[in-house]
VEXNU-22498 format. One line per field, with one value per residue (C-alpha): x, y, z; residue in three letters; residue number from 1. Coordinates in nm, 3 decimals. Layout:
N
xx = [X	...]
yy = [Y	...]
zz = [Z	...]
aa = [ala	...]
i = [NUM	...]
This chain:
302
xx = [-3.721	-3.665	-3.323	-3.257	-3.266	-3.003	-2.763	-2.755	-2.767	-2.430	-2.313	-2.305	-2.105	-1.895	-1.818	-1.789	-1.508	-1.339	-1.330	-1.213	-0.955	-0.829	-0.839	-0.662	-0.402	-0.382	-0.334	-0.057	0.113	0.117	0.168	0.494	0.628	0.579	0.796	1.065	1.076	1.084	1.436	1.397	1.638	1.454	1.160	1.306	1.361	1.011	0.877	1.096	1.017	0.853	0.481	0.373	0.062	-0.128	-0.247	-0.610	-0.903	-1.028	-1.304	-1.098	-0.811	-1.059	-1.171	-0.797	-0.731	-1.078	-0.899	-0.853	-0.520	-0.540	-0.466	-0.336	-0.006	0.025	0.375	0.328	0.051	0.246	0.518	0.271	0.145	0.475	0.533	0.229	0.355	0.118	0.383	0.224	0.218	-0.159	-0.147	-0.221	-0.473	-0.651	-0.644	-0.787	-1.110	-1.116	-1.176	-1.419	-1.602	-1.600	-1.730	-2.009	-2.099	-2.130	-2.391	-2.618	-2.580	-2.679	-2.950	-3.092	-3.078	-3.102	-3.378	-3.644	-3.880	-3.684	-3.533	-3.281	-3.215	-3.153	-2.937	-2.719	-2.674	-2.609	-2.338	-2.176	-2.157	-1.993	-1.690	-1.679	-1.648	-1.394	-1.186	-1.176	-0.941	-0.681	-0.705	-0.630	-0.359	-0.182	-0.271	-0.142	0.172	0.192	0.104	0.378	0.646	0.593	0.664	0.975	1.098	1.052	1.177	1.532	1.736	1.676	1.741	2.051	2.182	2.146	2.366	2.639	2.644	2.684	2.930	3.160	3.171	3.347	3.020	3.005	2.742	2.571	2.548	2.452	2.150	2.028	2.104	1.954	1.614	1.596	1.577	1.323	1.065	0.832	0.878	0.908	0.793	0.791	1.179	1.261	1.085	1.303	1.604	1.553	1.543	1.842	1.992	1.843	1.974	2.306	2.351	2.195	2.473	2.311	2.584	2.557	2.492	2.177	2.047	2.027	1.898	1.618	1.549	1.526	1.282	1.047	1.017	1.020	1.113	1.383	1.584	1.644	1.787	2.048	2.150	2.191	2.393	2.624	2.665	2.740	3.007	3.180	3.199	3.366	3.609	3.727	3.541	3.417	3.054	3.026	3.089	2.806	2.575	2.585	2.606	2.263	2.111	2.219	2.089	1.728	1.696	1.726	1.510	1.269	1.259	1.216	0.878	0.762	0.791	0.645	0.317	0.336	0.372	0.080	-0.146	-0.340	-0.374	-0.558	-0.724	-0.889	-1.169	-1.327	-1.315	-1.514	-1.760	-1.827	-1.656	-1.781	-2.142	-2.217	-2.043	-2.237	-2.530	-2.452	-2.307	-2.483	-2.836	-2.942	-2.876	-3.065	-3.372	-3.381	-3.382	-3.617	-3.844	-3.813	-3.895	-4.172	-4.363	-4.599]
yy = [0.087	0.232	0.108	0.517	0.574	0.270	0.395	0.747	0.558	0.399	0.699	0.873	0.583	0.562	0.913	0.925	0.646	0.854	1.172	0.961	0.766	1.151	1.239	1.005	0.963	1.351	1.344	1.102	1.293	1.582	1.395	1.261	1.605	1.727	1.416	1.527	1.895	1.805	1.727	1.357	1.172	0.841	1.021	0.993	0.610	0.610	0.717	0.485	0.184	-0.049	-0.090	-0.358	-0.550	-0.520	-0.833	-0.947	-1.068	-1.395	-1.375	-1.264	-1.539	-1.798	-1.600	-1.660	-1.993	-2.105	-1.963	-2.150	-2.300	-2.283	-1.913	-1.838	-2.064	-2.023	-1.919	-1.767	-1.561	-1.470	-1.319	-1.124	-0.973	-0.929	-0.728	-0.529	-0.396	-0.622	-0.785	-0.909	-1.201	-1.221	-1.091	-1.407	-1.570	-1.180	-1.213	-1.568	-1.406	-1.113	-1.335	-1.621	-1.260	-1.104	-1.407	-1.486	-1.120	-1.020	-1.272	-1.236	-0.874	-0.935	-1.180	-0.922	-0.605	-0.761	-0.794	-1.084	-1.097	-1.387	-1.638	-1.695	-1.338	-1.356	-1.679	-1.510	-1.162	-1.385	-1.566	-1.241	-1.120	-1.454	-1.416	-1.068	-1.122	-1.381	-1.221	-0.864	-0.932	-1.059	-0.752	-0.517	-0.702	-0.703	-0.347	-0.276	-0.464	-0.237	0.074	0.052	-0.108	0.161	0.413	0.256	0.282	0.641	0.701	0.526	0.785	1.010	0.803	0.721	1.088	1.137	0.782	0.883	1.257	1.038	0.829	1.076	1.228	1.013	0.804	0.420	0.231	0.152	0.442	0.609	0.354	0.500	0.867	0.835	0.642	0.897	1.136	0.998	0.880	1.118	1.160	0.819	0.594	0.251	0.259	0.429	0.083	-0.123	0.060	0.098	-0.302	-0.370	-0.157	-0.352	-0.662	-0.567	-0.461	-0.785	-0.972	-1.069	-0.997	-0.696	-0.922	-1.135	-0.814	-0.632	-0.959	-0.959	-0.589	-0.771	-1.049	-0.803	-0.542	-0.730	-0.445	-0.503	-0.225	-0.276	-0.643	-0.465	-0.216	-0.490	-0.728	-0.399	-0.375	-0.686	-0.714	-0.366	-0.494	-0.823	-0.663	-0.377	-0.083	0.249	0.219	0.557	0.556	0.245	0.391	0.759	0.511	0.355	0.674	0.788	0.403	0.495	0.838	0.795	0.493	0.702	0.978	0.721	0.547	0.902	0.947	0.617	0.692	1.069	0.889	0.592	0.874	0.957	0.620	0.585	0.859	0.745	0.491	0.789	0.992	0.724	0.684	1.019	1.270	1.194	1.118	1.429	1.666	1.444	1.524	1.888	1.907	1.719	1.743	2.016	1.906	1.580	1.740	1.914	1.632	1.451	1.716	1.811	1.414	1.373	1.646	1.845]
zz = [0.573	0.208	0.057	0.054	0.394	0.456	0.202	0.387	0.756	0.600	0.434	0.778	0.959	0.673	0.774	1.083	1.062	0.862	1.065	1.382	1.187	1.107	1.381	1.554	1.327	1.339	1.708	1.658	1.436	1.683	1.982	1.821	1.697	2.073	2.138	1.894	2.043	2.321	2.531	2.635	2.429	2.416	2.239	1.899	1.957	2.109	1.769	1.539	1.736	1.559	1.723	1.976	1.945	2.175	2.430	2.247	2.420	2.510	2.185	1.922	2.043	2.002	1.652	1.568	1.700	1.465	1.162	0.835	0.825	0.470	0.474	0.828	0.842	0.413	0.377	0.067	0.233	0.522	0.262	0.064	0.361	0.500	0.147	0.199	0.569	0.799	0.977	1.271	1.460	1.410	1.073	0.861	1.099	1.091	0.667	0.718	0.939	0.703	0.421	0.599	0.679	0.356	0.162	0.426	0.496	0.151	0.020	0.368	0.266	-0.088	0.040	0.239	0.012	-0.295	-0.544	-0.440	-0.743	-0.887	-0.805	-1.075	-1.039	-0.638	-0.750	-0.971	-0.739	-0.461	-0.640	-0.764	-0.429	-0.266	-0.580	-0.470	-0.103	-0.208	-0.460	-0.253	0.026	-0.204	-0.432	-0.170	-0.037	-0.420	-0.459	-0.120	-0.216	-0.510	-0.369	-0.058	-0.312	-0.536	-0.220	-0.123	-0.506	-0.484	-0.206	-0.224	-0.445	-0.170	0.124	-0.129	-0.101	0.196	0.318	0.047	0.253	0.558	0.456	0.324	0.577	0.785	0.956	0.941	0.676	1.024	1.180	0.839	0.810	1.127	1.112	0.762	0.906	1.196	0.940	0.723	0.996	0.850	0.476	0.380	0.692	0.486	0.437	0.756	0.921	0.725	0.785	1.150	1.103	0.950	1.237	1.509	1.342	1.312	1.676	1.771	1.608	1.262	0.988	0.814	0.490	0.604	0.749	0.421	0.252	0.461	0.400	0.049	0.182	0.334	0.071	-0.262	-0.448	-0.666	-0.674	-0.303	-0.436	-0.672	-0.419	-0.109	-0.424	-0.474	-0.121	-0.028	-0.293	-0.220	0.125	0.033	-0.220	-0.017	-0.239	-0.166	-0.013	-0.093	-0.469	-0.503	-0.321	-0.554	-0.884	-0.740	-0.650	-1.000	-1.156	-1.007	-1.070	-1.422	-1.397	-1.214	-1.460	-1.789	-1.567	-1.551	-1.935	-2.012	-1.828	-2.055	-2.307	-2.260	-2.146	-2.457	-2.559	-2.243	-2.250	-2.566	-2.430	-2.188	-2.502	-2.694	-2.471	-2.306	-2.462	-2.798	-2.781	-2.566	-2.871	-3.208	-2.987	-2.964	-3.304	-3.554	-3.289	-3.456	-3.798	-3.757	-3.605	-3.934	-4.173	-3.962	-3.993	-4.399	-4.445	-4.208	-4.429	-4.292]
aa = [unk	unk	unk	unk	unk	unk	unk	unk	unk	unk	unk	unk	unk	unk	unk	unk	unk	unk	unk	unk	unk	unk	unk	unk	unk	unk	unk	unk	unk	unk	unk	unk	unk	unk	unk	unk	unk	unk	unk	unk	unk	unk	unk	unk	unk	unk	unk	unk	unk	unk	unk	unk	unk	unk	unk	unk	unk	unk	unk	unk	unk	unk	unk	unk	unk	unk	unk	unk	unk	unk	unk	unk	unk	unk	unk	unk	unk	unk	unk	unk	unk	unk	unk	unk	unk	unk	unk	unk	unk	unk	unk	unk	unk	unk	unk	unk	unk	unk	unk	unk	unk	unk	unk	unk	unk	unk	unk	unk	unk	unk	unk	unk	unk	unk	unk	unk	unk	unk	unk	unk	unk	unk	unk	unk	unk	unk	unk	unk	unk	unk	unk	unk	unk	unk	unk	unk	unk	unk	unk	unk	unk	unk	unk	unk	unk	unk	unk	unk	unk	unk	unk	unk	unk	unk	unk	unk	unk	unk	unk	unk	unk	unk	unk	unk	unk	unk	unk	unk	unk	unk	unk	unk	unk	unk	unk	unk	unk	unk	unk	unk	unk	unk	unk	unk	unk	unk	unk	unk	unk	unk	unk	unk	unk	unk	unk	unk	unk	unk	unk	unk	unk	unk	unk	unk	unk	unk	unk	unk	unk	unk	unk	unk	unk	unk	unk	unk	unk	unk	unk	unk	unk	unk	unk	unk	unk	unk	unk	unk	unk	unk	unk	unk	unk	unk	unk	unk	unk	unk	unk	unk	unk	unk	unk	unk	unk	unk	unk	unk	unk	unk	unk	unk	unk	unk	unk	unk	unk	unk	unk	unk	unk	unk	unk	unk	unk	unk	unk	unk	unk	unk	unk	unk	unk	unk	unk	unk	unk	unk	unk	unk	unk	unk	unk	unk	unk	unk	unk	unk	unk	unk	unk	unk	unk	unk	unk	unk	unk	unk	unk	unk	unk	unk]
i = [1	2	3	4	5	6	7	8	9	10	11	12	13	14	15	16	17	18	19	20	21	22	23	24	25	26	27	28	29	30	31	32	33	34	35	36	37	38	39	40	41	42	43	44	45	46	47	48	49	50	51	52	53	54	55	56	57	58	59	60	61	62	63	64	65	66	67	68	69	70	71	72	73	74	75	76	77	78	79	80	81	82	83	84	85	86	87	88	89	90	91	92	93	94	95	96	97	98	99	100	101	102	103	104	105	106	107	108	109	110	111	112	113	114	115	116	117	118	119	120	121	122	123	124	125	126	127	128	129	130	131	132	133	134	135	136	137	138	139	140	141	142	143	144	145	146	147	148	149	150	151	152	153	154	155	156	157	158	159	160	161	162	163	164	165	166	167	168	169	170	171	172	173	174	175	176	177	178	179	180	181	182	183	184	185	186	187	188	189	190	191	192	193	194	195	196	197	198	199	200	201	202	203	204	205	206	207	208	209	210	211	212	213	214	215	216	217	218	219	220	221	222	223	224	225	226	227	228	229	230	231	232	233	234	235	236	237	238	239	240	241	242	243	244	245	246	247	248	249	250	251	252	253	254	255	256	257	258	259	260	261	262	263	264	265	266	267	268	269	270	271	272	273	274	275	276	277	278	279	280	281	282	283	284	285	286	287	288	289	290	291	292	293	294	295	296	297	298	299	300	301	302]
């Protein structure tokens, strides 16, 4: 079977993941605004509730069970992908499979598709492909730690606003945190989750302190750690809640905007390698093409 045909057999169930996924998750979406419309009042907590895994089979138990205890019961794997939002029981021993997977999969793969007319050559793509298969489950998980960090960042001035409008207006830092996650189910889902947790803890009895802390110890974004610090200590002293939280919302606003002009500013400096290397070789050609053609032909003579 030509390598062609394979790449397009791929291609096609490459896409067809891709439309079910959306479709799926677009049928979720829809499915929870007919919730919301509707009258049932346990429909809005039916949407904020954190999800439940679901019971797993016999196989992938034992899949689990056979997991590297190296990565599965790492703590400091658990908390990185605690930071990137897989919080689930199963989560670490699933990373530990994922990896075992990748780095055997991807040098069968390579063994297979790969060039076979030497062997040094088959060595060395084989090897390539088993640092790859390594290496690749722990870059998504950092750039999925970035990526949902960097969404919660963004999204706190706002959430910010809107508990300072709540607590002026009479509402408890409690029942702000949960108006204020109700709210923002939809716009910003990562910090309506950990919002909707710190509520859960505090009517459970946890202290209102540990509670934000470990909004802290999930997130690891550290403007969350300044604004539970500023909490905590209003609380304690007797201050306005109120007042911190606008001076916060203020704090990264501003901090917001001067990120925004630092990548302005940074952005010709990287724009200047794709200019060396396509920009400019495609206008000497056009520009000085010409020119050289000409020389080459007044010395070659006739």
């Amino acid at each position: 079977m030509p390598i062609l045909l394979i790449t397009l057999i791929w291609i096609d169930v490459a896409a067809l993941a891709v439309a079910a996924y959306l479709y799926l998750r677009e049928k979720t979406r829809r499915d929870v605004l007919d919730a919301i419309g509707g009258g049932d009042k346990t429909s809005l907590s039916r949407v904020i509730r954190a999800p439940v895994e679901k019971p797993m089979g016999r196989f992938t138990e034992r899949l689990l069970s056979r997991a590297p205890t190296v990565w599965s019961q790492d703590a400091s794997i658990r908390e990185k992908l605690v930071h990137a939002g897989y919080d689930g029981q199963y989560a670490p021993a699933k990373y530990a499979i994922i990896r075992v997977a990748s780095l055997i999969g991807l040098p069968i793969l390579a063994l297979i598709f790969g060039p076979h007319d030497s062997f040094m050559k088959t060595i060395v793509v084989v090897g390539a492909a088993a640092v790859f298969g390594l290496l690749l489950p722990t870059a998504y998980v950092y750039r999925a730690i970035a990526a949902r960090q960097d969404r919660i960042r963004r999204s706190l001035p706002d959430a910010l606003d809107l508990l300072v409008v709540c607590v002026e207006a009479g509402i408890s830092l409690d029942a702000a945190i949960l108006r204020v996650a109700k709210d923002m189910v939809f716009v910003h889902p990562e910090l309506s989750r950990e919002m909707i947790i710190v509520n859960r803890k505090t009517n459970a009895g946890v202290t209102r302190e540990a509670a934000l802390r470990g909004m802290w110890d999930r997130t690891g974004v550290e403007e969350i750690r300044t604004l539970v610090s500023s909490l905590i200590q209003s609380e304690r002293w007797g201050t306005s809640s109120s007042r911190v939280l606008r001076i916060t919302s203020e704090t990264l606003r501003r901090k917001r905007r001067f990120r925004a002009e630092k990548k302005a500013a940074t952005a010709p400096i990287k724009m200047l390698v794709p200019m060396a290397l396509l920009i400019f070789p495609a206008l000497f050609v056009v520009i000085l093409g010409p020119a050289v053609m000409k020389i080459v032909g007044v010395f070659s003579g006739p």
